[in-house]
Structure formats: structure tokens, C-alpha cells
C-alpha positions as CSV (number, residue, x, y, z in Angstrom):
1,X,-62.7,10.2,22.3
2,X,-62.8,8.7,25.9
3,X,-64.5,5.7,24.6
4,X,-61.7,5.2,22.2
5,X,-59.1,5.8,24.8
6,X,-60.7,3.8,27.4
7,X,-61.2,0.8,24.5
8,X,-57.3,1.2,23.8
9,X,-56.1,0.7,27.7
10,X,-58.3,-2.7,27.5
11,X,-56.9,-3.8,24.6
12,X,-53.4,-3.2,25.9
13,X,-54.3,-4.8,28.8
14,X,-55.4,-7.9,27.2
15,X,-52.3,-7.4,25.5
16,X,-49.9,-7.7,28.1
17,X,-52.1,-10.5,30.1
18,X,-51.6,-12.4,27.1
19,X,-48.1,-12.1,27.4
20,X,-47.7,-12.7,30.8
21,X,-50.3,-16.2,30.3
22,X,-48.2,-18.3,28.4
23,X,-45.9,-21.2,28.5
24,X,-42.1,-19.5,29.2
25,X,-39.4,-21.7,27.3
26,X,-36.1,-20.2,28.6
27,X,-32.3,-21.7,27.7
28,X,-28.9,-20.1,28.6
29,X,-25.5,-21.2,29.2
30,X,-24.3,-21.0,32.3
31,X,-20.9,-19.4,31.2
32,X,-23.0,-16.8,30.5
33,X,-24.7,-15.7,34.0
34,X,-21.7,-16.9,35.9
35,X,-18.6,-15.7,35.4
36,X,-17.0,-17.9,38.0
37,X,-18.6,-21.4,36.0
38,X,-15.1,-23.1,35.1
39,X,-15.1,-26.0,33.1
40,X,-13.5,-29.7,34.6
41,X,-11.9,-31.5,31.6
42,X,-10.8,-34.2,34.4
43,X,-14.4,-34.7,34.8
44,X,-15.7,-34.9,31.0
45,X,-16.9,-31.9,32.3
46,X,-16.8,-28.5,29.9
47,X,-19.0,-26.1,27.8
48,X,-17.8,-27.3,24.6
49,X,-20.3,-27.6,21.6
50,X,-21.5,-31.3,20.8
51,X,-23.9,-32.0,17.7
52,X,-24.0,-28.1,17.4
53,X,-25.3,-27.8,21.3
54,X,-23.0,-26.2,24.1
55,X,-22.9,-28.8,26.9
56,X,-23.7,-25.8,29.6
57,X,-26.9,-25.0,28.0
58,X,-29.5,-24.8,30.9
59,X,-32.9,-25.1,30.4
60,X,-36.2,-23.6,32.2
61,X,-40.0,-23.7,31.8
62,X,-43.0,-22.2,33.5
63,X,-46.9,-22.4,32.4
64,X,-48.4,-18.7,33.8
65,X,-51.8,-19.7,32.3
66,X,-52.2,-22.2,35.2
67,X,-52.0,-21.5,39.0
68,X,-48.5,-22.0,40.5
69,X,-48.1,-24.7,43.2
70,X,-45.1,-22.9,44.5
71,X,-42.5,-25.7,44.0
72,X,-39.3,-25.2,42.0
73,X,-38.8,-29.0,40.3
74,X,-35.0,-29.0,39.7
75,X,-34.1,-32.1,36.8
76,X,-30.6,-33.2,37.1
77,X,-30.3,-34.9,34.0
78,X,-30.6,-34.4,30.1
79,X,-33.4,-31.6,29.7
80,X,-36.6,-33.8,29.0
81,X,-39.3,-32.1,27.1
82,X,-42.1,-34.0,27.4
83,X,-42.2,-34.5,30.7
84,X,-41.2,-31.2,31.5
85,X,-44.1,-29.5,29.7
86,X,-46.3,-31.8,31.2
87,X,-44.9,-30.4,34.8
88,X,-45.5,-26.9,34.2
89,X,-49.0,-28.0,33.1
90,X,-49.5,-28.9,36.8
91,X,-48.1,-25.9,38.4
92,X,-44.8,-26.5,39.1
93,X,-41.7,-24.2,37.5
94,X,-38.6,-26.4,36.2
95,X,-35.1,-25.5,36.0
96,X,-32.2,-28.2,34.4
97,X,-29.1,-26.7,35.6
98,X,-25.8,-27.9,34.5
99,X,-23.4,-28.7,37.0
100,X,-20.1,-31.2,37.2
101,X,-21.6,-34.6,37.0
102,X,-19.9,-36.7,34.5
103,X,-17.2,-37.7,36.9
104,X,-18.2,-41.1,36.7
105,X,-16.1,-42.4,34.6
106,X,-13.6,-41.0,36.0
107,X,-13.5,-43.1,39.5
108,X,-10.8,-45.9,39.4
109,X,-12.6,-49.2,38.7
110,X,-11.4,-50.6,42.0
111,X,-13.2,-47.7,44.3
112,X,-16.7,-48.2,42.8
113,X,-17.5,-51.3,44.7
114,X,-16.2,-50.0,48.5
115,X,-19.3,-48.6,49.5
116,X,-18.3,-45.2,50.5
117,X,-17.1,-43.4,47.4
118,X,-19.6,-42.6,44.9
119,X,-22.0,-41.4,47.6
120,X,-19.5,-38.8,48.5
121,X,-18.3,-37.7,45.3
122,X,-22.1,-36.5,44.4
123,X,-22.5,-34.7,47.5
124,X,-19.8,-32.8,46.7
125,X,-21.1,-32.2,42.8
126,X,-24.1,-31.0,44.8
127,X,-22.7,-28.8,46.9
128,X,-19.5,-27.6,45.4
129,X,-17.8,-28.1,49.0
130,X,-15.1,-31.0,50.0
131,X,-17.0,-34.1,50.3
132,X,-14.6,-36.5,48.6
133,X,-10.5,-36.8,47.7
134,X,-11.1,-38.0,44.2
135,X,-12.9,-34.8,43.0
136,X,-11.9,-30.8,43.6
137,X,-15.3,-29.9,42.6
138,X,-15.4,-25.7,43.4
139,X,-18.8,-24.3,44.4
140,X,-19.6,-22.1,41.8
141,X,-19.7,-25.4,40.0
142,X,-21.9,-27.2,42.3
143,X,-25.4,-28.3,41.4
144,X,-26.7,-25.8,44.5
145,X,-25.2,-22.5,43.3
146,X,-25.4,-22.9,39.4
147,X,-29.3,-23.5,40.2
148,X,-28.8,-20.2,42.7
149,X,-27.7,-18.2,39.6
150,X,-30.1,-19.9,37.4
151,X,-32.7,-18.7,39.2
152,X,-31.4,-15.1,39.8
153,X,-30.8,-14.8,36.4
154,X,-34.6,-15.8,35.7
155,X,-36.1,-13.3,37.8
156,X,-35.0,-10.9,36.1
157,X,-34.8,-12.3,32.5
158,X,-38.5,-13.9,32.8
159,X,-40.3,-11.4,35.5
160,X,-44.1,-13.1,34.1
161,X,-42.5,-16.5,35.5
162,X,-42.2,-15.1,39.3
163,X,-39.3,-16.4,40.2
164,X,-37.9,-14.8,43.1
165,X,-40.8,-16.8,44.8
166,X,-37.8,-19.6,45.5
167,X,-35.4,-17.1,46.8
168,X,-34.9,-16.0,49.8
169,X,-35.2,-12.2,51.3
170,X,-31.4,-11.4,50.1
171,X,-31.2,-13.5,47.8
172,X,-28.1,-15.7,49.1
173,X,-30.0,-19.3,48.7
174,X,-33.0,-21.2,47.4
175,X,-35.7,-21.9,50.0
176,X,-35.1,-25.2,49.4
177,X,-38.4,-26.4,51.1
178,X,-39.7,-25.1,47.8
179,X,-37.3,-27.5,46.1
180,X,-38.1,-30.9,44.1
181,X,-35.2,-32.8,43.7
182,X,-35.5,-35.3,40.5
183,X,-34.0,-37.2,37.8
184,X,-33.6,-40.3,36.1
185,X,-30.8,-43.1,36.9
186,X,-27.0,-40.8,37.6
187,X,-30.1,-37.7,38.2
188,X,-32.0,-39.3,40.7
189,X,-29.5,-41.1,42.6
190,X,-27.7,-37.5,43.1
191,X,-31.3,-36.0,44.0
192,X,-31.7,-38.8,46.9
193,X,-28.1,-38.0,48.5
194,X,-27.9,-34.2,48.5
195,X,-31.9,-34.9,49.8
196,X,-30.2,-36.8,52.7
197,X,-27.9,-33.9,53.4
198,X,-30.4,-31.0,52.2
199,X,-34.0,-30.9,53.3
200,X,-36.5,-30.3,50.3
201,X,-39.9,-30.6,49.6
202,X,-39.7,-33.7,47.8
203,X,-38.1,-35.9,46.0
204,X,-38.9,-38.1,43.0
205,X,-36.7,-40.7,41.3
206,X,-36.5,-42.1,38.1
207,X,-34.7,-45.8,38.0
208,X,-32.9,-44.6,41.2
209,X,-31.1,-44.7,43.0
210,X,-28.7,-46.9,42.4
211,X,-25.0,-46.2,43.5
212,X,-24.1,-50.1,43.7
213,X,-22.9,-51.5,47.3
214,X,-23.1,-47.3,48.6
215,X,-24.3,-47.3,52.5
216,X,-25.4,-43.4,52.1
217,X,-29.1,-44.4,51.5
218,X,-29.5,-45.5,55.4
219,X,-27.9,-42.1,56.6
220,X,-30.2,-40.2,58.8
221,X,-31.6,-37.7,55.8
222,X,-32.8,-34.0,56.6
223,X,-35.0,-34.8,54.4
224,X,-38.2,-36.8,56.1
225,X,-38.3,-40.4,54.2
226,X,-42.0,-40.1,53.5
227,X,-40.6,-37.7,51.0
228,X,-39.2,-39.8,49.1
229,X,-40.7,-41.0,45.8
230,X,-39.7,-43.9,43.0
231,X,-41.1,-45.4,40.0
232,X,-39.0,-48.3,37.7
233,X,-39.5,-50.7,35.1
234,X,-38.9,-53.9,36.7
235,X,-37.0,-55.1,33.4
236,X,-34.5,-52.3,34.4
237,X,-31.0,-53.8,34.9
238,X,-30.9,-51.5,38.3
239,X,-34.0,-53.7,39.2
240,X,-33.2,-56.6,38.0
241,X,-30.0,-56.4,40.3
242,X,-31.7,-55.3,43.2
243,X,-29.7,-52.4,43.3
244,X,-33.1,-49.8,43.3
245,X,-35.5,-52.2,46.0
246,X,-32.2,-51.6,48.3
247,X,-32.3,-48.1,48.0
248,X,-35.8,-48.1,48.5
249,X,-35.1,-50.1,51.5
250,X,-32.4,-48.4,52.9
251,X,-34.4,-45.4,52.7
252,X,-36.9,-46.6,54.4
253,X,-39.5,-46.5,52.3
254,X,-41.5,-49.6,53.3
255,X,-43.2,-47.5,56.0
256,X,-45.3,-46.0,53.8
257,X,-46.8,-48.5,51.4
258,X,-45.9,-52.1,49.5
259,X,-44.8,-52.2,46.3
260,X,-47.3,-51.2,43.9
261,X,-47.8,-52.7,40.1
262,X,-49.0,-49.2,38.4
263,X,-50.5,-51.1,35.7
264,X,-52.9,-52.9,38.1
265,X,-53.3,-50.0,40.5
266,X,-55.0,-46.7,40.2
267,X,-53.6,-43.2,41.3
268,X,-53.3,-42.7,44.2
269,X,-51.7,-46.3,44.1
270,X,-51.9,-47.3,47.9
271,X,-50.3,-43.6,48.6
272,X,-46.8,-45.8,48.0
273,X,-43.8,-44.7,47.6
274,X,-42.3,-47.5,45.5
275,X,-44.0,-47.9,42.3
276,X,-42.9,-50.1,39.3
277,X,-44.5,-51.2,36.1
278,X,-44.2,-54.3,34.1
279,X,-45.6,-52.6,30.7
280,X,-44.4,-54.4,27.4
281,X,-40.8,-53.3,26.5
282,X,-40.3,-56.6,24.4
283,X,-37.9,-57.5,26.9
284,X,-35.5,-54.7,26.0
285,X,-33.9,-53.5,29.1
286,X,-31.9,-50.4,28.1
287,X,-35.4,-49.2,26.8
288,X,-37.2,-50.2,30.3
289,X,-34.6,-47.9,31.7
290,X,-35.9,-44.7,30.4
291,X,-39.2,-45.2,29.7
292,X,-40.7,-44.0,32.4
293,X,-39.4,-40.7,31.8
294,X,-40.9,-40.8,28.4
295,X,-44.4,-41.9,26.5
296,X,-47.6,-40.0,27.9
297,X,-49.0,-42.8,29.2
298,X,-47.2,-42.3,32.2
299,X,-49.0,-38.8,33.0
300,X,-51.0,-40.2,35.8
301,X,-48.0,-41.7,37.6
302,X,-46.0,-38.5,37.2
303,X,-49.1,-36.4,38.9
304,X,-48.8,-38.6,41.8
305,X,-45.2,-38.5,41.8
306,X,-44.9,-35.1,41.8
307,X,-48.1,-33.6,43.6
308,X,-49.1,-36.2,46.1
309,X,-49.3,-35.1,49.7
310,X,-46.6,-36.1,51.4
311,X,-48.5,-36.5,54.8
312,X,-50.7,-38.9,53.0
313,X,-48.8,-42.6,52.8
314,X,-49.7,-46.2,52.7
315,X,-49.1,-49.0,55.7
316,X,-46.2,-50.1,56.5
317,X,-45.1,-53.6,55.4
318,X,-42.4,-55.7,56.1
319,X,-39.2,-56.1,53.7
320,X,-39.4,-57.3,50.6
321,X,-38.5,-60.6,51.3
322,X,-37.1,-60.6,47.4
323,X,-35.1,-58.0,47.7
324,X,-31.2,-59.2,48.5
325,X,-29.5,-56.4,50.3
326,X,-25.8,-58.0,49.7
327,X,-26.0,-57.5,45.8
328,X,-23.4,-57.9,43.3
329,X,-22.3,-54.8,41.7
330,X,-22.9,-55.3,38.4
């Protein structure tokens, strides 16, 4: 009989632990946990239902069968899951909040080009405070407290996914030095801007950042530029245009490394912080754009992306001498 009892405890056990080990696949709106979300129609910005999928849906993963590496990646663009499995693989919890950033569009074609107005109108989709007069972006609408609330809500929704690990003792804020910042194209040019107002633990970049003749990137950033990571496809129009190598530039990333060829370089690739890749897109730019968010063969280039030590970089090289820093906009 104590056998038998004893023999039922370890089987419930295993039980549980099996529960608790697995990969955690969370979605929610943010409508939901939030009752101070408000939709932005003046921002193409609202919770409506699109192809049968509410446009606040937010997403989160974390893999419990694998030791956490105690960074929170936050994705500020379309959830992506491919990559994003492949991130909780290594450690790392994921959230994609959604938060008012379609006001692109919006911005009167004759204020792109002036240098300081897009730059200003993400920081305050960031942050929910008053950054920019073309926007009235709230906070609970900000990228920083619907990620907050995300992650509240996920403690206690997904307990096995440990959570509260990125809050702080009362729970008013992120520790932020937990935080990666990333994204592809409008997601990682926003990651880089709040990063220069926010300090994180990193940030990575996807075809970013762009933000046309912007003077933000050559702010002084909280966040140390060694930080700072990006990877393009050099048929991408952003690159093509010069708009990303200025970024890079700007943000001073030629301190820690030259440019490095990915497909003629192996990981750790220099310890660079500006890698590109000339793989064969048959010359298709819109698909060089976002494939490097996509296609497995990229795995070893997101590692590095996302795990490299950040005290660990490359030489320091002069400017690319390519790179024209007075670019046209387009």
C-alpha cells in the first residue's frame, strides 16, 4: 500500500514536470488585460478583426525544457513564428505586444524628409508620453506599458514560464536591463530609438534602421552602442540607399568591427556588429527585405545576434568610405 502510494506521488510528479517542461504558446488581446488600451483610428490603429484575426492579438512564447538566459526579447513587428520558436530554443522568453505603430502613413508627405519628425513620433509610440505634435499617443497605448501589462498578465496566466523574473519588486516597470529590443524594418528602427532613450540589454535589428534623413541615430543613447546589433540583405532597398550603413554609422557602430559578409564569415563573424549577406534572392529586393527574418539557414546568425557577449567586439575601423551619409530619401 505505501509502495503504491509512494509510486502514485512519482508519477504525479512526473506529471506536473511534464507540464511545466514544455514549449508555452500564449495569445491574448490586449483589450482584454487592459482596460485602458483605446484604439487610434487616426493612426490605422484599432482592434478590429482582419482575415478573421483581431489586430490587438499579442503573442508570447517560452521553452521551460531549456535553461532560461534571463532576457525578455520584445518583437515589435508582425509575430514571427519561426524565428521566435527558434529564440525560445536558446533561452530567451518572447513577448509581441501591440502597441500604436501604424502612424506612418499618417505623417504629411512634406514632414518625412526634415530630419527631426519620424524619430520623435516613435519615441512617443514607445513610450506613450509627449514626444511629438503630430501624434497624441496615451501611455496605456505605448509600446512600454502594453508590454508591462503583457507581462503581468503572463505571470499569472503562464506561472511554469517565470515571468515575474522581468518585473520589478512592485511590479510598476520591466527591468529593462533584461530587455531585448528587436524587429524588422518599422520594428527595428523603433527598437534603436526608444534604445537611445531607454537602456536595455540589447538590441538587434532587422533591415534597420532606417528613418530616412532622421539625425536621432547620433543622439547620445542610454543604451551603450556596443549593444547595438544589425544584419541586412544588401539587395535591400534600405541598403541599397544607404539609409541602414548610416544608421550603422551614426550609431557608431564602426568601433566594434567592419562589415562582415555572413556568407564568407563564420560565427562569431569578427564579433561585428554590422553583418549583411549577399545570398541569392534572384535580384528580388522586396524579398531581400525580409528574408533574414525568415528561412532556417539564418540560425547561426540569429544566435550571434541575439546571445553574443556584448563586452566581446571587433576593431575599430574607419568609415565606410561607400557609405554616403547625405542620402536621398527615397
Amino acid at each position: 500500500m505505501k509502495i503504491s502510494f509512494i509510486a502514485s506521488l512519482l508519477l504525479l510528479g512526473a506529471a506536473l514536470l511534464a507540464q511545466a517542461s514544455k514549449l508555452h504558446e500564449t495569445s491574448v488581446r490586449a483589450s482584454e488585460i487592459n482596460l485602458l488600451a483605446k484604439e487610434h483610428p487616426e493612426l490605422n490603429f484599432t482592434f478590429a478583426e482582419v482575415k478573421g484575426k483581431h489586430q490587438d492579438l499579442q503573442h508570447a512564447i517560452v521553452d521551460t525544457r531549456v535553461s532560461s538566459r534571463d532576457r525578455l526579447v520584445i518583437w515589435l513587428m508582425s509575430y514571427n513564428g519561426e524565428l521566435s520558436k527558434y529564440l525560445s530554443g536558446l533561452g530567451l522568453h518572447l513577448i509581441q505586444p501591440h502597441y500604436a505603430n501604424r502612424w506612418f502613413s499618417t505623417v504629411p508627405k512634406e514632414m518625412h524628409d526634415t530630419g527631426e519628425c519620424l524619430g520623435s513620433i516613435r519615441l512617443e509610440a514607445a513610450t506613450g508620453e509627449d514626444h511629438s505634435p503630430l501624434v497624441k499617443i496615451p501611455k496605456p497605448d505605448g509600446l512600454a506599458a502594453r508590454s508591462l501589462e503583457f507581462v503581468k498578465w503572463l505571470v499569472k496566466e503562464n506561472p511554469q514560464g517565470e515571468w515575474n523574473r522581468f518585473l520589478n519588486e512592485k511590479r510598476t516597470d520591466l527591468l529593462w536591463d533584461k530587455v531585448i529590443l528587436s524587429g524588422i524594418s518599422h520594428g527595428s528602427t523603433t527598437s534603436a530609438r526608444f534604445a537611445k532613450h531607454q537602456k536595455v540589454a540589447r538590441v538587434v535589428a532587422f533591415s534597420g534602421p532606417r528613418d530616412q534623413l532622421e539625425s536621432w541615430q547620433s543622439l547620445p543613447s542610454a543604451t551603450p552602442a556596443n549593444r547595438y546589433f544589425g544584419f541586412t540583405h544588401i539587395l535591400d532597398k534600405g541598403w541599397t540607399a544607404d539609409h541602414y550603413c548610416r544608421s550603422w554609422q551614426m550609431l557608431g557602430l564602426a568601433k566594434f568591427g567592419p562589415l562582415v559578409n555572413v556568407e564568407k564569415t563564420k560565427s562569431p563573424f569578427g564579433n561585428s556588429r554590422r553583418l549583411i549577406t549577399d545570398f541569392d534572392v534572384d535580384g528580388n529586393a522586396n524579398k531581400a527585405h525580409g528574408i533574414v527574418v525568415r528561412d532556417g539557414r539564418w540560425k547561426e546568425v540569429w544566435k550571434y545576434l541575439y546571445t553574443h557577449p556584448v563586452d566581446k567586439v571587433g576593431k575599430t575601423v574607419p568609415p565606410d568610405p561607400y557609405c554616403t551619409m547625405k542620402i536621398r530619401s527615397n
